[in-house]
C-alpha positions as CSV (number, residue, x, y, z in Angstrom):
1,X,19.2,69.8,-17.2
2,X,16.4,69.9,-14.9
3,X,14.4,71.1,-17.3
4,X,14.7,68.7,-19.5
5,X,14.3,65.8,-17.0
6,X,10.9,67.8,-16.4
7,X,9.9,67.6,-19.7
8,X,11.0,64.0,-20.3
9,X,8.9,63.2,-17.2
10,X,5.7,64.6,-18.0
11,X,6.3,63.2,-21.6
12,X,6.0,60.0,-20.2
13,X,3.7,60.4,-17.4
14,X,0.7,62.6,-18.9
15,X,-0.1,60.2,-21.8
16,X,-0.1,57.3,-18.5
17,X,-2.2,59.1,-16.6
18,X,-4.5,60.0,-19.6
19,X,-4.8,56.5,-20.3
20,X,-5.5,55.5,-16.9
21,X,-8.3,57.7,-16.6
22,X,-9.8,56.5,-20.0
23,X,-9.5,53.0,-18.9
24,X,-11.2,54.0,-15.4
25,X,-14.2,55.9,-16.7
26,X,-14.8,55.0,-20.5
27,X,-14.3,51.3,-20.7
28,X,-16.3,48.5,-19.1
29,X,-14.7,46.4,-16.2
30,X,-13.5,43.6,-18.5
31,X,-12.3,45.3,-21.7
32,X,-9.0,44.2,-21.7
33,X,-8.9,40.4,-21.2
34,X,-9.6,38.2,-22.8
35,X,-12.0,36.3,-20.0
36,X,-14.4,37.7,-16.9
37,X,-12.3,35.4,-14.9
38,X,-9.3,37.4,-15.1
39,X,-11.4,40.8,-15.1
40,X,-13.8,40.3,-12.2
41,X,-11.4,38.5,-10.1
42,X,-11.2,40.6,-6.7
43,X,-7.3,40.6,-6.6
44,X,-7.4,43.4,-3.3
45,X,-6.1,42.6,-0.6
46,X,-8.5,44.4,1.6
47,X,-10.6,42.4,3.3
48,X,-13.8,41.3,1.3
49,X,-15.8,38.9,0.7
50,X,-16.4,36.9,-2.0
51,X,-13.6,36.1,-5.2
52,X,-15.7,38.6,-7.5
53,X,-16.9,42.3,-8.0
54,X,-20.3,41.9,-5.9
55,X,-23.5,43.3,-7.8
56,X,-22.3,42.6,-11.3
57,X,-24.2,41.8,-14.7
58,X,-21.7,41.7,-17.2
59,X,-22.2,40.4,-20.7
60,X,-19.6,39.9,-23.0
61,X,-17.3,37.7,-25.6
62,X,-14.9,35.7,-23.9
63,X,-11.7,33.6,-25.7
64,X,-10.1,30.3,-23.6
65,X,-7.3,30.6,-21.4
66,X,-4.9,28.5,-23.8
67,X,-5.5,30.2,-27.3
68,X,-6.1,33.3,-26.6
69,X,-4.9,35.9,-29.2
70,X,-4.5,32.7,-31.8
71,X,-6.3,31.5,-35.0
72,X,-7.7,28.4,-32.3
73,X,-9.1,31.0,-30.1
74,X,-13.0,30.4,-30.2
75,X,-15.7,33.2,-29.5
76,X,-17.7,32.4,-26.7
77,X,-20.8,34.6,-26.1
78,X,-21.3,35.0,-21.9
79,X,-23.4,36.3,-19.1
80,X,-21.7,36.8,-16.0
81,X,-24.1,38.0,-12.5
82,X,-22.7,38.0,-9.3
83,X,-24.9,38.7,-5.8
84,X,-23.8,41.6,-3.1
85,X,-21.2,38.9,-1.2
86,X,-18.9,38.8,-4.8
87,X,-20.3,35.0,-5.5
88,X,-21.5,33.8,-9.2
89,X,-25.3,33.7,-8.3
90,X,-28.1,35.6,-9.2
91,X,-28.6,36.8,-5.0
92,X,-27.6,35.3,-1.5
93,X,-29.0,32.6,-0.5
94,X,-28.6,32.7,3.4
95,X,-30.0,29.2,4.0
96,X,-29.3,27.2,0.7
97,X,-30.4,22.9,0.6
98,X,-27.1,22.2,-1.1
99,X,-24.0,24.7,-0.6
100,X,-21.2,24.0,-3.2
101,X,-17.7,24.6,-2.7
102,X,-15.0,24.9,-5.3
103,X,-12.3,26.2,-7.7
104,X,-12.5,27.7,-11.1
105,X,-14.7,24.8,-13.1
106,X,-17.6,25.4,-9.9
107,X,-17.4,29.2,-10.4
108,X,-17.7,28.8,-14.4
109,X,-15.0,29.8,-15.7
110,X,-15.3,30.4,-19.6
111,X,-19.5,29.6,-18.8
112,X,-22.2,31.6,-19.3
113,X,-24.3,31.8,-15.5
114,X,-27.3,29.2,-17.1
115,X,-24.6,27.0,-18.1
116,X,-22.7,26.7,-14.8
117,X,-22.9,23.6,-12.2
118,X,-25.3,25.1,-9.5
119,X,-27.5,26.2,-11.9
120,X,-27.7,22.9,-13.9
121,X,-28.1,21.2,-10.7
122,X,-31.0,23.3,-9.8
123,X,-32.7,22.6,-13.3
124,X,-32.2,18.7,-12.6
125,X,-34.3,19.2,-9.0
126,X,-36.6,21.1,-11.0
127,X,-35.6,24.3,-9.4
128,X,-37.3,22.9,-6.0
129,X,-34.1,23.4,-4.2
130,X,-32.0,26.3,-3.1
131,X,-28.9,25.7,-4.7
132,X,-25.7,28.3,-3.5
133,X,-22.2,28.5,-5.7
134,X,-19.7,29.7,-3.2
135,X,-16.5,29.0,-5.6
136,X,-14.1,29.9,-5.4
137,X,-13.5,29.5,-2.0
138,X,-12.3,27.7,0.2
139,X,-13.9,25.0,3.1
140,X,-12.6,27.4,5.9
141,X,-14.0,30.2,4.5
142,X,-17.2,28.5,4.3
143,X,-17.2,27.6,8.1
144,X,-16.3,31.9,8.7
145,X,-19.6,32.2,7.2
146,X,-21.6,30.3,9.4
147,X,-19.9,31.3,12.4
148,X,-20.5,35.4,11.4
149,X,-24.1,33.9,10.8
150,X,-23.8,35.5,6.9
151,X,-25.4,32.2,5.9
152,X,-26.7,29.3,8.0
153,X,-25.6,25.6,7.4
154,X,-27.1,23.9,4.5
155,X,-28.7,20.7,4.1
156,X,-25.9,19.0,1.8
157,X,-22.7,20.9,1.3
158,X,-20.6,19.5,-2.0
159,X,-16.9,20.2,-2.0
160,X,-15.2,20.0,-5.8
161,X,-11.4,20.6,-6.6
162,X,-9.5,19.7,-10.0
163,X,-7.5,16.7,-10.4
164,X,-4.0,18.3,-10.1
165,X,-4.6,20.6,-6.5
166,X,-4.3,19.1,-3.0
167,X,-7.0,21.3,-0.6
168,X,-5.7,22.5,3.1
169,X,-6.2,20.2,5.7
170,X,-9.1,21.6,7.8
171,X,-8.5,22.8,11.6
172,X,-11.3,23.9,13.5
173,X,-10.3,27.6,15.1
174,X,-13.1,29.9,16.0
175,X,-11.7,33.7,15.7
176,X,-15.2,35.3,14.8
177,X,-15.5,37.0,17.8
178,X,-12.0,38.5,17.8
179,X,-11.3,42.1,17.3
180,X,-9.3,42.5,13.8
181,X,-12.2,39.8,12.5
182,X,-14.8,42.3,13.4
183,X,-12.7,45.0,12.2
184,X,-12.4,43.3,8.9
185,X,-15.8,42.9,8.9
186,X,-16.9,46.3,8.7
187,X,-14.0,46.7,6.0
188,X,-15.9,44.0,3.9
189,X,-19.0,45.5,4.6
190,X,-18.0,48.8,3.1
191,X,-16.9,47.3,-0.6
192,X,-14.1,49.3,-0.1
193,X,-12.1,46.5,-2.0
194,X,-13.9,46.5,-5.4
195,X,-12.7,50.7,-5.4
196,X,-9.1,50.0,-4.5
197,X,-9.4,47.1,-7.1
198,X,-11.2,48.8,-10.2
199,X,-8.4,52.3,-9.3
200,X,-5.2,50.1,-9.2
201,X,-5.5,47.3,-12.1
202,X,-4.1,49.4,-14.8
203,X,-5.2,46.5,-17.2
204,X,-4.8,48.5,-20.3
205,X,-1.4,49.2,-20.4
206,X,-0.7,45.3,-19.8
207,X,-3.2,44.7,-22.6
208,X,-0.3,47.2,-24.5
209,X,2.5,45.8,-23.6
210,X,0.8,42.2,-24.1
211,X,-0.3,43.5,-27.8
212,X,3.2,44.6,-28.6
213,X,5.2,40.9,-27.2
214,X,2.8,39.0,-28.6
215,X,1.6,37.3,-25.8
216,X,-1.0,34.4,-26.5
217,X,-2.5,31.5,-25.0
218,X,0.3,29.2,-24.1
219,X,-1.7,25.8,-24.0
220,X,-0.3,22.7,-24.8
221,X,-1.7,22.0,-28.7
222,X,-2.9,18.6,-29.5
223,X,-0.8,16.3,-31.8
224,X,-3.5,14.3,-32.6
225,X,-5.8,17.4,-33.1
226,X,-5.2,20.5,-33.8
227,X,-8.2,22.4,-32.2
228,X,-7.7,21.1,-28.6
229,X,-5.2,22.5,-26.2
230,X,-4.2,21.1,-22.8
231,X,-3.0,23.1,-19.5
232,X,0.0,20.1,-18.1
233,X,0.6,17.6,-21.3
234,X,2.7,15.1,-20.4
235,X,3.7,16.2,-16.7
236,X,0.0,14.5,-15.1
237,X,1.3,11.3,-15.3
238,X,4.0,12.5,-12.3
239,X,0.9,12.2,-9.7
240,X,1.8,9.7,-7.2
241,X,-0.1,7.7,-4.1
242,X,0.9,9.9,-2.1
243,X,-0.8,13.2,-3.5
244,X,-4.0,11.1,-3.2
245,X,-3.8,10.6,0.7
246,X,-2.7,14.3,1.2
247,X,-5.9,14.9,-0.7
248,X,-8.0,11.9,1.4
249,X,-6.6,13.7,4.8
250,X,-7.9,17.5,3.9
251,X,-11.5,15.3,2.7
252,X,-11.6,13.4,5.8
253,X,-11.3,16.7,7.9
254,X,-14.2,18.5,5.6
255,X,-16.4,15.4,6.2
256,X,-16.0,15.5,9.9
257,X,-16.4,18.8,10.6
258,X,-19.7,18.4,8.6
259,X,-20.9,15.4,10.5
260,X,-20.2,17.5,13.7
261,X,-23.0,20.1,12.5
262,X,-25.2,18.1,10.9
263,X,-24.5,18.4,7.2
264,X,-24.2,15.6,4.6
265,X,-21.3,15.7,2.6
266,X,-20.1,14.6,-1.1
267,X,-16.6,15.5,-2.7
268,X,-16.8,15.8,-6.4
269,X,-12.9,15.9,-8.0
270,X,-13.2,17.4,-11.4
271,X,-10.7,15.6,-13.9
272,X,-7.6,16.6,-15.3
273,X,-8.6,17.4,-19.0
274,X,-5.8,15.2,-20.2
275,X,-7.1,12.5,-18.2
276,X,-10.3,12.2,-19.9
277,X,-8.6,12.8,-23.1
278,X,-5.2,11.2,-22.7
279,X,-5.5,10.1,-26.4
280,X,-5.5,13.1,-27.6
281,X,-2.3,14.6,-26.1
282,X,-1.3,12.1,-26.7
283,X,-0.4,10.2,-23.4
284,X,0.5,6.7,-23.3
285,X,-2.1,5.3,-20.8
286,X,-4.6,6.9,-19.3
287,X,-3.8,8.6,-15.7
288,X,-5.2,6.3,-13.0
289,X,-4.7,9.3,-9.9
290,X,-8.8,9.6,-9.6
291,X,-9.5,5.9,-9.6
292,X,-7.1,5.1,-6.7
293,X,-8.2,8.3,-5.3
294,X,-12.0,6.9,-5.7
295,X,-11.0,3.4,-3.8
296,X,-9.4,5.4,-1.5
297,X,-12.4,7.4,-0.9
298,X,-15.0,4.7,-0.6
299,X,-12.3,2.6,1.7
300,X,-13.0,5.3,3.9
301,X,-17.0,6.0,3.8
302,X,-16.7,9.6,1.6
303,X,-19.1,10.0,-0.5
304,X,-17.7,10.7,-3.8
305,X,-19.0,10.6,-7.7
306,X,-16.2,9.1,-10.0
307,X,-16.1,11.8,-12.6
308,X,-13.4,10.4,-14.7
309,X,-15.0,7.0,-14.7
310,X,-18.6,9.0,-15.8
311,X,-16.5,10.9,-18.5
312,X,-15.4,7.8,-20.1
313,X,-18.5,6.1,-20.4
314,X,-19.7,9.7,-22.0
315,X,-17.1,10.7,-24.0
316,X,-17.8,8.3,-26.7
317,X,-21.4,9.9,-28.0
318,X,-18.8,12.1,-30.2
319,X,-19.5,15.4,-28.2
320,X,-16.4,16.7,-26.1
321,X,-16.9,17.5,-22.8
322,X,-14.1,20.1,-22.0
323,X,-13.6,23.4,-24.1
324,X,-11.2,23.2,-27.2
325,X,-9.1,26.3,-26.2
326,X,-9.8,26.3,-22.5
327,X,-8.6,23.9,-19.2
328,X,-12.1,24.0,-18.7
329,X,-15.6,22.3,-18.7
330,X,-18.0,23.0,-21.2
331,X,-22.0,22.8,-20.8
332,X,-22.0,19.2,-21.7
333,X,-19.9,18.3,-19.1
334,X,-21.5,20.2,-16.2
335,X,-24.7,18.8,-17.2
336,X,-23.3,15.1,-17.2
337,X,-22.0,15.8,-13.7
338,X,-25.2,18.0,-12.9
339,X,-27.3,14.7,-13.6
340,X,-25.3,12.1,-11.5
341,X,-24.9,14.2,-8.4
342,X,-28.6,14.5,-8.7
343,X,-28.9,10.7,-9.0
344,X,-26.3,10.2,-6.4
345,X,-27.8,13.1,-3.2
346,X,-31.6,12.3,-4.7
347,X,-34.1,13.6,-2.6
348,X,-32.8,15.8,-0.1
């Protein structure tokens, strides 16, 4: 009986192993998924420091996060370079003009790296200013940078979230000197992470097991058309007044702490894509959360651009602005955006 259990167990084991040694050495990074998002995403939880592999240049085909492994999914040709700290730029900038903050849509998800927001916002200053994509992070983050003196303060810093999250309030606690920070430090320092990562995904056996349930992109499709898939549907219109003050009180806290040091702020909220295209859903009314929010905002002397406001007067030239099979922006959008944050900091 031993035996056998023996033989059953290397039965099953061997080909795992042999697969998990093919995967490690014979396939690029992001061969099994269906974005770079979800295959350069630092997912170790040893200390690190940036969201992505550092030092990458990764080209590839990409399909959207809500078609994916469908007949809607579309082909998306896509560079991908990250610098040495694990951030979507071409190097470090340690003392950037404007510093940019933000989630997914900042870090360019589904976008090649010339089609991204801090590189569109370079072209519109003519490539005159430095221009650093630190997404996605987060604002405390940001400050643990300047206090480890890996980068210096910058001239402007731009914080961006979606529509639908509500960033942490931001408390001021220096632990940069303490001794697990410098210990994690050297851990960081070391790229340790990016091993543990790349040894411990296992990515092709869930790209099996995917293959064999039929797993696809589980976006919400249009009824209006057929091609365009949303993330939420229906469920944005449950946002209520008070989401937009939780959101106005983490704000506030970033814009303090910046006029404390000397830095100009300006919060960019990235719309919902059913909010700019409600119709299409379709939704009943459009969702109002980013106007209030953008009264609220002004009420309280925050420097904002009203994106969904800017989208609607856009939207109408019969070019979308978000992808078809993706929650996400596509080129024509960032550069909208790119243009009227330009208009909005101007000469800096």
């Amino acid at each position: 009986m031993n035996y056998f259990f023996k033989k059953l167990i290397a039965f099953i084991v061997i080909p795992i192993l042999i697969l998990w040694v093919v995967e490690l050495f014979c396939f690029p990074i992001n061969y099994f998924t269906h974005r770079n998002w979800e295959a350069l995403l630092l997912k170790s939880k040893i200390p690190h420091y940036g969201a992505f592999w550092p030092n990458l240049n990764v080209q590839s085909v990409e399909e959207g996060d809500l078609a994916y492994a469908t007949k809607f999914a579309i082909d998306k040709k896509v560079t991908w370079k990250t610098d040495e700290l694990g951030n979507r730029n071409e190097v470090v900038i340690n003392q950037a003009d404007i510093l940019i903050i933000g989630d997914s849509f900042i870090a360019g998800t589904s976008l090649s790296q010339e089609q991204i927001f801090s590189y569109q916002l370079s072209k519109e200053y003519g490539d005159k200013l430095k221009i650093y994509n630190l997404a996605p992070s987060t604002f405390s983050y940001w400050v643990r940078l300047i206090e480890q003196g890996i980068i210096k303060k910058p001239k402007c810093l731009i914080f961006s979230c979606i529509e639908r999250s509500i960033p942490e309030v931001f408390v001021y606690k220096n632990n940069s000197n303490s001794y697990w920070e410098k210990i994690k430090n050297k851990i960081r320092e070391t790229n340790i992470a990016s091993a543990a990562d790349r040894f411990s995904r296992f990515y092709s056996l869930k790209w099996t097991a995917a293959r064999i349930k039929n797993d696809h992109g589980a976006g919400i499709q249009s009824k209006v058309n057929n091609k365009m898939f949303f993330l939420q549907g229906n469920s944005v219109l449950n946002r209520n007044k008070a989401d937009a003050f939780k959101i106005i009180e983490a704000i506030q806290s970033y814009k303090k702490f910046c006029d404390s040091i000397g830095v100009d702020f300006l919060f960019l909220p990235m719309p919902n894509k059913e909010s700019v295209y409600y119709d299409l859903v379709p939704l009943s009314h459009q969702p109002d959360f980013l106007f209030k929010l953008d009264s609220l905002l002004i009420q309280r002397k925050v420097e904002t651009v009203n994106t969904l406001l800017l989208y609607n007067q856009n939207k109408k030239k019969n070019k979308f602005l978000y992808q078809l099979d993706d929650s996400h922006w596509n080129q024509y959008g960032v550069k909208i955006v790119a243009k009227a944050v330009k208009e909005k900091l101007g000469q800096i």
